[in-house]
LUMMIRO-467123 format. One record per residue: residue number from 0; residue in three letters; x, y, z of N, C-alpha, C in turn. Coordinates in steps of 0.001 Angstrom, whole numbers, plus 524288, in hexadecimal, padded with zeros to 5 digits. Example, Ala and Ser with C-alpha at 12.3 -4.5 7.8 and 13.67 -1.06 7.14 Angstrom:
VEXVO  num  residuo     nu     nv     nw    cau    cav    caw     cu     cv     cw
VEXVO    0      ALA  83386  7E9C6  81E78  8300C  7EE6C  81E78  83390  7F31C  81E78
VEXVO    1      SER  83232  7F736  81BA8  83566  7FBDC  81BE4  83264  8001E  81EBE
# end
This chain:
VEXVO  num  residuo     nu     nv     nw    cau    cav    caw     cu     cv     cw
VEXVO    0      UNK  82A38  7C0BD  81C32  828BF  7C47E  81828  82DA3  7C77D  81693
VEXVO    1      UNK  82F25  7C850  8109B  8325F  7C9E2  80FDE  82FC0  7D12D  80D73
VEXVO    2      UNK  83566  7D1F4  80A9F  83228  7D849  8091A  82D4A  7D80E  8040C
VEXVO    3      UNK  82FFD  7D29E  80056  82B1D  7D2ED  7FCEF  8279C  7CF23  7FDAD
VEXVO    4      UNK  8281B  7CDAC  80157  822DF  7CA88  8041B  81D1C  7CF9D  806C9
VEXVO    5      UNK  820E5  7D44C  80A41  81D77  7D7C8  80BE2  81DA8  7DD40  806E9
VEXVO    6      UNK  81D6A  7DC72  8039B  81D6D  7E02C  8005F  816DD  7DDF6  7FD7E
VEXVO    7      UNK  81775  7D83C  7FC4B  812FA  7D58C  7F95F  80E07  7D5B1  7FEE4
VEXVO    8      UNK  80F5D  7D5FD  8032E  80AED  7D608  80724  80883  7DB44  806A1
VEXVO    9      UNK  80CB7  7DF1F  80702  80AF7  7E3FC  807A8  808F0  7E4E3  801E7
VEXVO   10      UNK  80A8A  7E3BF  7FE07  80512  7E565  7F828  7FFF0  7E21A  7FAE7
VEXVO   11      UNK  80064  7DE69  7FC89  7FBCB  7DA80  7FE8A  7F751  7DC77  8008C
VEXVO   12      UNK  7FA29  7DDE9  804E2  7F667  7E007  8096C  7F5F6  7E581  80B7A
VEXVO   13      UNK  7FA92  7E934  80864  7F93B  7EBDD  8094B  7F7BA  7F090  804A9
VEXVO   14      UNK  7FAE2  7EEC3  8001F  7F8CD  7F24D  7FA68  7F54B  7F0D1  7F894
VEXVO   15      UNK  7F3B0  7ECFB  7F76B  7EF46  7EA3C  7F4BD  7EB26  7E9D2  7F89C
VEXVO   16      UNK  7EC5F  7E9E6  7FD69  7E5F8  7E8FD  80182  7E5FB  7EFF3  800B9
VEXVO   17      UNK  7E937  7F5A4  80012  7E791  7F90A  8029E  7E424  7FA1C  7FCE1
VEXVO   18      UNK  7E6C5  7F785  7F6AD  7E417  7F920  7F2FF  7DD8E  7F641  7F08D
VEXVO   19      UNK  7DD79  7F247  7F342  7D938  7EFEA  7F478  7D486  7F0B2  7F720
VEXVO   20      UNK  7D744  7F2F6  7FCF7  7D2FF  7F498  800CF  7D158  7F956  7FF39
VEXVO   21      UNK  7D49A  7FE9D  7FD44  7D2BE  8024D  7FBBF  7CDE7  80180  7F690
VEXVO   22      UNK  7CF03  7FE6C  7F299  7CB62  7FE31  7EF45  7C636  7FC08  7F0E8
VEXVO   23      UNK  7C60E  7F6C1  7F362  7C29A  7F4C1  7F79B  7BEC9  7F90B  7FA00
VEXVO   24      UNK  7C28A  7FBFF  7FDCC  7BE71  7FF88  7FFC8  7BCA3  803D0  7FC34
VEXVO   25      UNK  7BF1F  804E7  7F905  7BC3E  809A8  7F5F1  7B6DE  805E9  7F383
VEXVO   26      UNK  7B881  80162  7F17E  7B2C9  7FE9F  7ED3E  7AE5B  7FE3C  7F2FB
VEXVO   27      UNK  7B035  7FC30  7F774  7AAF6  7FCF9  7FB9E  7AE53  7FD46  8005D
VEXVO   28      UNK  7AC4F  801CF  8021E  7B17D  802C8  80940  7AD86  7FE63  80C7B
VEXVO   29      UNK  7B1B3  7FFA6  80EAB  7B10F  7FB39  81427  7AE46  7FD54  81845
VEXVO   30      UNK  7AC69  7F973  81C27  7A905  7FBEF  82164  7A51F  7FDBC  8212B
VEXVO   31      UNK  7A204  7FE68  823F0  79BDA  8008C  82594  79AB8  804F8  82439
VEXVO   32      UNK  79FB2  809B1  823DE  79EC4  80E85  8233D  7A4C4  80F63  822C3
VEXVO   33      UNK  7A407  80E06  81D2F  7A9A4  811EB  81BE3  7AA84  815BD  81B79
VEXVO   34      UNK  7AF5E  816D8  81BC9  7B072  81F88  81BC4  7AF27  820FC  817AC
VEXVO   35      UNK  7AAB5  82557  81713  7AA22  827E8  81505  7AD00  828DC  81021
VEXVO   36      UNK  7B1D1  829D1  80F17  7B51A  82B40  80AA6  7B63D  82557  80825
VEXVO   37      UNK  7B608  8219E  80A6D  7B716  81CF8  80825  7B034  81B2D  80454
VEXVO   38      UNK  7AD00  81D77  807B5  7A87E  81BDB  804F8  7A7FD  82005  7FE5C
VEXVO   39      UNK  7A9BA  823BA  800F6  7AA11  82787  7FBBB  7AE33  827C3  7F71E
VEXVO   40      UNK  7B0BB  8244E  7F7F7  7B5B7  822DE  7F544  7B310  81D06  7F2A9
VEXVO   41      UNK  7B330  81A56  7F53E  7AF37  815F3  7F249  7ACAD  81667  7F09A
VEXVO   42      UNK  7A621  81A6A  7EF99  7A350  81D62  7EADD  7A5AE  81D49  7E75C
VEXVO   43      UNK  7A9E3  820C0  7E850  7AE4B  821E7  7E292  7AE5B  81D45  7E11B
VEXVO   44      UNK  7B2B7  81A89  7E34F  7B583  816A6  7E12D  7B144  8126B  7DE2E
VEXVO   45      UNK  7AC08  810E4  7E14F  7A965  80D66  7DE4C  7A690  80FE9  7D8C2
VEXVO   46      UNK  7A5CF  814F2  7D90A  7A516  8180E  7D438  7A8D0  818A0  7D096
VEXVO   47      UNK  7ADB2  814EA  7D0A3  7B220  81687  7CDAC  7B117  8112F  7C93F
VEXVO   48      UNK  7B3EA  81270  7C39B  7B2B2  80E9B  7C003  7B678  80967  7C300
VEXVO   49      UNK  7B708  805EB  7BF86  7BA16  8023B  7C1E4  7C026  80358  7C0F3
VEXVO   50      UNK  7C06D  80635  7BB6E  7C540  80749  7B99A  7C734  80AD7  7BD9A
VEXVO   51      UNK  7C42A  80E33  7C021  7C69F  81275  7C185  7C803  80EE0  7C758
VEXVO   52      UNK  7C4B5  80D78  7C9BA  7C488  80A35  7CF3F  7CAEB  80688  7CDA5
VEXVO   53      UNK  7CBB5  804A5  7C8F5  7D10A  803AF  7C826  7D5F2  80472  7C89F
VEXVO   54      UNK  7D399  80A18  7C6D0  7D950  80DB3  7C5BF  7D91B  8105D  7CC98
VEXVO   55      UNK  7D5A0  8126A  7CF40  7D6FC  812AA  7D492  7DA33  80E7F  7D84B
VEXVO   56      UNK  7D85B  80A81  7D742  7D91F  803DC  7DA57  7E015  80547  7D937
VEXVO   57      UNK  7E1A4  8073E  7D2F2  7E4D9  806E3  7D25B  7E87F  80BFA  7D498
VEXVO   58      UNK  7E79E  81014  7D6A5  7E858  8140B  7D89E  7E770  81353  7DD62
VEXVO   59      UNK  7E4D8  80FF4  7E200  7E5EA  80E63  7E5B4  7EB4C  80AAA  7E6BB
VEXVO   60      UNK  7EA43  80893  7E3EE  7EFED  804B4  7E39A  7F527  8067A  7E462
VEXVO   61      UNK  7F524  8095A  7DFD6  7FA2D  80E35  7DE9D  7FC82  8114C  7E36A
VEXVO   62      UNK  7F727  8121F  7E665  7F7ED  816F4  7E9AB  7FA69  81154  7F088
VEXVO   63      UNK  7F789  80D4F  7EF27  7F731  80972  7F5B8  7FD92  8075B  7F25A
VEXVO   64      UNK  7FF45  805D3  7EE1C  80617  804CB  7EDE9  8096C  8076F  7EED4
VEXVO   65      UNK  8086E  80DD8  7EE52  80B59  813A9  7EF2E  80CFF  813A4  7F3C5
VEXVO   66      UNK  8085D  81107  7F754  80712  8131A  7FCB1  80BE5  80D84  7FF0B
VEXVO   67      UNK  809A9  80768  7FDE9  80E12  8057C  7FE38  813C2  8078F  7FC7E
VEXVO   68      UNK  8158B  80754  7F9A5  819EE  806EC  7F61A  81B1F  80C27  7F986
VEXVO   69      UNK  81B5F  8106D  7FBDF  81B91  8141E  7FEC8  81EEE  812FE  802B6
VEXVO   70      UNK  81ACE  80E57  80570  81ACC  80DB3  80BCC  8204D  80A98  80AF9
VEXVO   71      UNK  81F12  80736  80732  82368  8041B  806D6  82A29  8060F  805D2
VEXVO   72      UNK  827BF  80A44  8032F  82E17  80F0D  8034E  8309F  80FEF  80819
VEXVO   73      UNK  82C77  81193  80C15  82CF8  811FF  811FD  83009  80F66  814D4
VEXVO   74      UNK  82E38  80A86  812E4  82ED1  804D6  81573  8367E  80392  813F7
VEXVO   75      UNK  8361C  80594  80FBC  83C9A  802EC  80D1C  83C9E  807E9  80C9C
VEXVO   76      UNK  83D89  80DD0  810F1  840BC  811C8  81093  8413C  8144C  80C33
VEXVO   77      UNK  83F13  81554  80745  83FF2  81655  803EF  83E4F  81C95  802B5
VEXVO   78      UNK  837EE  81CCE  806EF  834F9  81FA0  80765  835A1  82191  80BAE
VEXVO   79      UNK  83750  826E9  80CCD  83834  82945  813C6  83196  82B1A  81563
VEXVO   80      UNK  83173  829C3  81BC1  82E05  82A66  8202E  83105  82E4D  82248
VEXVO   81      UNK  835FD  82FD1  823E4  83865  8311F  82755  83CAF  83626  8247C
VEXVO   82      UNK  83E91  83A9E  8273E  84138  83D40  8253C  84675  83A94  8272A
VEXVO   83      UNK  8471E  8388E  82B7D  84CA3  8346E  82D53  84BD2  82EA2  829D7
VEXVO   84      UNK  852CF  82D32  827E3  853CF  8290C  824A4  85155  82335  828E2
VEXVO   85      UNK  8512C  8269A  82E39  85223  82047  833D1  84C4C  81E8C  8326B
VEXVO   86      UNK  847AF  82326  83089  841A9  82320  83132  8403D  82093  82BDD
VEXVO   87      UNK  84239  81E0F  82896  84082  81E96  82281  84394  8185F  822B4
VEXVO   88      UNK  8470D  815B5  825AA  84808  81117  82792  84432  80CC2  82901
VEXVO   89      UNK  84217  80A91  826D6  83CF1  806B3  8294B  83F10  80170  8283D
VEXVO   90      UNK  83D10  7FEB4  82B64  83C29  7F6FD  82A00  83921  7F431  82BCD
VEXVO   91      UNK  83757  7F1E0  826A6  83288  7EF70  826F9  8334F  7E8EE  827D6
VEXVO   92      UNK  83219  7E6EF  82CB8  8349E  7E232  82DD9  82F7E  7DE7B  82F33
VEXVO   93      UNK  8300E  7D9F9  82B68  82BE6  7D56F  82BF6  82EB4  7D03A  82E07
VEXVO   94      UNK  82D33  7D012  832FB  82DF9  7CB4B  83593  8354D  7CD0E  836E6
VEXVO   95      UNK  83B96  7CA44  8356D  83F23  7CCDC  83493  840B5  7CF41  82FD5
VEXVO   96      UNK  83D4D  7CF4D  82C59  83FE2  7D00D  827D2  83D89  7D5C5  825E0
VEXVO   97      UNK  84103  7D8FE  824D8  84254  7DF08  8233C  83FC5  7DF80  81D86
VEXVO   98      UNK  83ADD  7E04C  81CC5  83859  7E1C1  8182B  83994  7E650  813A4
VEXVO   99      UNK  83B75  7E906  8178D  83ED3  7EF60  81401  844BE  7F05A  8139C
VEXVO  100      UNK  84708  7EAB9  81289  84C45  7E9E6  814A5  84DF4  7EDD9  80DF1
VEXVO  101      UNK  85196  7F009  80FD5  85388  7F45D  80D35  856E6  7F271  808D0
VEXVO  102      UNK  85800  7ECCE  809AF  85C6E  7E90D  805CB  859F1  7E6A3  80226
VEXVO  103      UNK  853D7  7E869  803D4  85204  7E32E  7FEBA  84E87  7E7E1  7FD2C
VEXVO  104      UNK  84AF9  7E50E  7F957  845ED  7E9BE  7F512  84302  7EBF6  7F992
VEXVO  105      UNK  8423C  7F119  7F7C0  8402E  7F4D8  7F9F7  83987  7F265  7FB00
VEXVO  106      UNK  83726  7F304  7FEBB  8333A  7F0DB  7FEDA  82F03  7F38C  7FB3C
VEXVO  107      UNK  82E96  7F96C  7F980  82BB8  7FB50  7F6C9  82D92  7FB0C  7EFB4
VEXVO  108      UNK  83226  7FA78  7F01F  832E9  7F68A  7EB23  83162  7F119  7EA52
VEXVO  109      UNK  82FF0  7EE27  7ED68  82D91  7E953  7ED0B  827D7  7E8F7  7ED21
VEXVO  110      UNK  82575  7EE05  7EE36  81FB1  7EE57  7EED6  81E20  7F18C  7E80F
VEXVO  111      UNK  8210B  7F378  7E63D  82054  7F5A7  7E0E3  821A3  7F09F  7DBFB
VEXVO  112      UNK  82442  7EC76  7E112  82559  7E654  7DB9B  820F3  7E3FD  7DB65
VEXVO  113      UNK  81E07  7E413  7E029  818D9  7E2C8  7E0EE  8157C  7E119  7DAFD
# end
């Protein structure tokens, strides 16, 4: 796996399943007895026109790429965790190969080529 090999996994499985599953459960939650606020949030949501159920779907989205494209700052240092330069240093390593290698595209620039 290279960096834009796990850039296309991570929209995969993890932007598109978190913007999926969220809509999913709002149209019918999951389990025997779902939480309370999820059941009351789904009222809403199935009371919503379709246009509008749209334009949310699309405001979930926005908000689950932010949340990537964020982490991914993290990931290629761009974005500080840490008030020390040693703490804000990360690498993200698949199998031997250095995913946030600092010489090639930024990994959260490759998730916005997406």
């Amino acid at each position: 796996m290279n960096d834009e090999d796990f850039i296309t996994a991570i929209e995969e499985v993890v932007s598109s399943a978190a913007i999926n599953d969220t809509i999913s459960n709002l149209s019918s939650p999951p389990g025997r007895k779902p939480a309370k606020a999820l059941v009351q949030q789904s009222l809403w949501f199935n009371a919503l026109s379709d246009s509008d159920k749209k334009m949310l779907k699309a405001i979930v989205a926005s908000a689950v790429n932010e949340s990537v494209f964020g982490f991914l700052c993290v990931l290629d240092g761009v974005r500080a965790i840490s008030d020390t330069e040693e703490g804000n240093n990360l690498s993200l390593i698949h199998g031997d190969t250095l995913l946030n290698d600092p010489a090639l595209e930024s990994l959260h620039d490759l998730y916005k080529n997406v």
